[in-house]
C-alpha positions as CSV (number, residue, x, y, z in Angstrom):
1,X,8.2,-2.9,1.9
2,X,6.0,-0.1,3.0
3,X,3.6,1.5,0.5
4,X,2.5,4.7,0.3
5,X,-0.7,5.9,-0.5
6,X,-0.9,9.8,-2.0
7,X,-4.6,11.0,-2.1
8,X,-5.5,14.0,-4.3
9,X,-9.0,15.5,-3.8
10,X,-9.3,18.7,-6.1
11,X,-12.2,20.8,-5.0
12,X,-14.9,23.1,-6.8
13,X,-13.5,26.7,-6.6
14,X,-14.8,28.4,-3.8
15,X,-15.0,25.5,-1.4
16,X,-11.7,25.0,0.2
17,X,-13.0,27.2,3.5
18,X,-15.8,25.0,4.1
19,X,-13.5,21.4,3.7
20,X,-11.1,22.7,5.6
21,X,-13.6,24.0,8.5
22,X,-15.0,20.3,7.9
23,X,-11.9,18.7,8.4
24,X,-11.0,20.7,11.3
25,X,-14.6,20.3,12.8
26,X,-15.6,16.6,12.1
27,X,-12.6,14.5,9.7
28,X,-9.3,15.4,11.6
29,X,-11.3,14.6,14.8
30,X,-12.9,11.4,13.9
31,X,-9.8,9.9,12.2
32,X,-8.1,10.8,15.4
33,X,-10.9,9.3,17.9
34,X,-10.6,6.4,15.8
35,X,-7.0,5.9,15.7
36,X,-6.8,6.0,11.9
37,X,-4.4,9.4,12.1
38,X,-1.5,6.8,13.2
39,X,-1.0,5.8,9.5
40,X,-1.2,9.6,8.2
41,X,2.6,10.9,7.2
42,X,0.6,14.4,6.3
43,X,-2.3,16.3,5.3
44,X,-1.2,19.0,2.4
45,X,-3.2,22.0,0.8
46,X,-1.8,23.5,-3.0
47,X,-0.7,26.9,-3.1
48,X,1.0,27.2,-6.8
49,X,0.3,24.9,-9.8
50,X,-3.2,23.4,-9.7
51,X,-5.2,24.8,-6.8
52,X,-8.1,23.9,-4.6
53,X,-7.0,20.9,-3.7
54,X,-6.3,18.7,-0.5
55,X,-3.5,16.1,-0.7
56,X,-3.1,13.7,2.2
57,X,-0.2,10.8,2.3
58,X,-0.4,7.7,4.4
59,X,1.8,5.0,4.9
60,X,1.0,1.3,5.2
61,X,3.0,-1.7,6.3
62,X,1.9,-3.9,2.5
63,X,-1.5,-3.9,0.8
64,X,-3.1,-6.0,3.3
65,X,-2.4,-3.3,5.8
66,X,-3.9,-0.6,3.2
67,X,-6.7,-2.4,2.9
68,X,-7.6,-3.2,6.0
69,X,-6.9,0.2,7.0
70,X,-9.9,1.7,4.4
71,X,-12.7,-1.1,5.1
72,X,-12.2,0.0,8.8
73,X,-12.4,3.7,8.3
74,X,-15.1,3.2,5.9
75,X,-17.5,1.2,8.6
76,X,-16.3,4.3,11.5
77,X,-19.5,6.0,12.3
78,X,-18.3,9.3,13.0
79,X,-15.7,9.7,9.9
80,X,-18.6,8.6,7.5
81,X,-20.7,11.4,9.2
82,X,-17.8,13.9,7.7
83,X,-17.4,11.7,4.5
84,X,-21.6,12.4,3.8
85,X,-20.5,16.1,3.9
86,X,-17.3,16.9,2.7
87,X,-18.6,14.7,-1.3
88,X,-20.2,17.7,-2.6
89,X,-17.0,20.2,-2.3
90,X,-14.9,17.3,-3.8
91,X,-14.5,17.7,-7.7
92,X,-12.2,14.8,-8.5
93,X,-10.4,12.1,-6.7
94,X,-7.0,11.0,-7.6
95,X,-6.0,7.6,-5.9
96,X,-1.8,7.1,-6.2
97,X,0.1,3.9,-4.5
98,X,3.9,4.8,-4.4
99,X,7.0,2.4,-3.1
100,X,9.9,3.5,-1.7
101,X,12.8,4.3,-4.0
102,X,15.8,2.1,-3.0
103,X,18.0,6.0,-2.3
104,X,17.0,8.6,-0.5
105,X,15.5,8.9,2.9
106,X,12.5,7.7,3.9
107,X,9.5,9.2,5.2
């Protein structure tokens, strides 16, 4: 069964033009270089309810898969680079694991 893995990074007002010129810049290229964007179903910015934040969605095989997936972003060079400098924009981190519902379709 796959799992899903919904990231919510709410930033300090003010900052989302510098995370997303960081992204752009150093994060969306270094997940791509490193072939971590395969797993990515989306990368989302708020625009009503609760603003300034970044939502990104992946999808994993199982948990193994998911955590595999994290300890070998987290030892890429080049996405820690980004990491280092997107922390201090970041506010809060919300971490959410989500299953397939057995209706519906399926992303």
């Amino acid at each position: 069964m796959a799992i899903y893995e919904m990231r919510t990074y709410t930033l300090h007002v003010g900052h989302m033009g510098e995370a997303v010129r960081l992204y752009s810049e150093l994060g969306w290229p270094a997940l791509e270089a490193g072939g971590f964007s395969d797993n990515l179903v989306g990368y989302f910015t708020s625009d009503v309810g609760t603003i300034n934040q970044l939502v990104h969605l992946w999808k994993f095989d199982d948990d193994a898969a998911r955590r595999a997936f994290w300890a070998g972003l987290f030892q890429d060079e080049a996405f820690m680079a980004f990491a280092a400098q997107i922390r201090q924009h970041v506010m809060t981190q919300e971490v959410k694991l989500l299953l397939n519902a057995p209706w519906g379709p399926k992303p």
